[in-house]
C-alpha positions in Angstrom: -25.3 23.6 -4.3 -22.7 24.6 -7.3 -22.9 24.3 -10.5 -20.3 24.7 -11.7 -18.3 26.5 -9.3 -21.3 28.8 -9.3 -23.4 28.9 -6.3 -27.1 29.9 -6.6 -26.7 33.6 -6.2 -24.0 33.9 -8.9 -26.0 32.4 -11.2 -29.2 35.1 -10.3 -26.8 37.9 -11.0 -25.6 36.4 -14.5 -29.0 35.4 -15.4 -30.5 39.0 -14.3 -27.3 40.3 -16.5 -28.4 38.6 -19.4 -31.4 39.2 -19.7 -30.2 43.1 -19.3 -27.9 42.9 -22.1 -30.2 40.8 -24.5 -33.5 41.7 -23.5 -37.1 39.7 -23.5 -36.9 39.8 -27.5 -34.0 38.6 -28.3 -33.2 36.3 -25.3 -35.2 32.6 -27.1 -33.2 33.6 -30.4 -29.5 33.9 -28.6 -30.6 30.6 -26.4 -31.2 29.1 -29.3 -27.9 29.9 -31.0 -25.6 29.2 -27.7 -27.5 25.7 -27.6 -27.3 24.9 -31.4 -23.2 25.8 -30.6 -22.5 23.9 -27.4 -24.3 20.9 -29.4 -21.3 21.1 -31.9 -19.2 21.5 -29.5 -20.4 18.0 -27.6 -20.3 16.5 -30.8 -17.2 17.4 -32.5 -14.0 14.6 -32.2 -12.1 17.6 -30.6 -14.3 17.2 -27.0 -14.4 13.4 -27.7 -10.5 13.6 -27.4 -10.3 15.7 -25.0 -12.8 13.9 -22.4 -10.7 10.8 -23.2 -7.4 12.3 -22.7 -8.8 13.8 -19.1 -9.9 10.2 -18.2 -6.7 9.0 -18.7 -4.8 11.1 -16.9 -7.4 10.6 -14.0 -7.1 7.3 -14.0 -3.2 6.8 -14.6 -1.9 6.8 -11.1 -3.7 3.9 -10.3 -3.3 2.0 -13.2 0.7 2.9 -12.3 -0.1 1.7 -9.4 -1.4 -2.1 -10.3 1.6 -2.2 -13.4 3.7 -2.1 -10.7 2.1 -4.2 -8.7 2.1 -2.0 -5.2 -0.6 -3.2 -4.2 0.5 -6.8 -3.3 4.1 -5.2 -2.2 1.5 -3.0 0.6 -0.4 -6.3 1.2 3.1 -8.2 1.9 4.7 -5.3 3.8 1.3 -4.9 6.1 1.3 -8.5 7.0 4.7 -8.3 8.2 5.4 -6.8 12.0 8.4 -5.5 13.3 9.4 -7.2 16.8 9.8 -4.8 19.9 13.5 -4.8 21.2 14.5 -7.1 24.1 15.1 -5.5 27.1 18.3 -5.9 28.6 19.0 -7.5 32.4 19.9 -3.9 34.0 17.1 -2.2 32.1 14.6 -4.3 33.9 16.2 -4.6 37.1 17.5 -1.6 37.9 15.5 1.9 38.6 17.4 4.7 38.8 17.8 7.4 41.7 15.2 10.0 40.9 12.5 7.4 40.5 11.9 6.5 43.4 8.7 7.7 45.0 8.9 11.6 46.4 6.3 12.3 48.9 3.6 14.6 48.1 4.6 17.5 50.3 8.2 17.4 49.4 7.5 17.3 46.0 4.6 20.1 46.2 7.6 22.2 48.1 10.1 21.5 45.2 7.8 23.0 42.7 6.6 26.3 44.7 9.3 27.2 46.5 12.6 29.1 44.9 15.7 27.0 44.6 17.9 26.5 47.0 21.7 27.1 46.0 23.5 23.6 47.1 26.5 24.2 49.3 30.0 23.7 47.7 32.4 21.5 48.3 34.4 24.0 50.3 31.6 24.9 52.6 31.0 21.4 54.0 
């Protein structure tokens, strides 16, 4: 729970501070002043402008949005599907050379075993 951006703990410590720094006495009296203030503050045409200034701004990217009418371009675009490529004749027909099946064992042997160097040329 934050209020805030102040978890509960946070606000223990500032509360503890103030009443440190005010005391029991003259805590209701500065209360009373810092409410009578942020009242104003509410109040006053300068929040009023400001609040409506940051709901704009909150608000503009999709208003953007719907002036430029993405949303049926995304609606078109969605409905559309790309078709796969055909496949040519010696795609499908053919497989090539090192697909064919490998046994187990000979495979198994391939992977544990160190290479082998493959005779040249000259040596057959």
């Amino acid at each position: 729970m934050d209020l805030l951006g102040i978890g509960p703990l946070e606000l223990l410590l500032v509360l503890i501070l103030i009443l440190l720094i005010f005391g029991p006495e003259d805590l209701a009296n500065s209360g009373k002043k810092i409410g009578t203030f942020l009242n104003r503050v509410i109040k006053s045409d300068t929040w009023k402008a400001i609040r409506s200034i940051s709901t704009e701004i909150r608000t503009l990217p999709n208003r953007l949005a719907r002036e430029a009418e993405l949303e049926s371009y995304l609606a078109e675009t969605s409905q559309k599907t790309i078709a796969p490529p055909n496949p040519t004749k010696a795609e499908t027909t053919e497989t090539p050379p090192e697909a064919e099946e490998i046994p187990f064992e000979t495979g198994l042997q391939a992977w544990t075993s160190p290479p082998t160097e493959k005779p040249t040329e000259e040596e057959k």
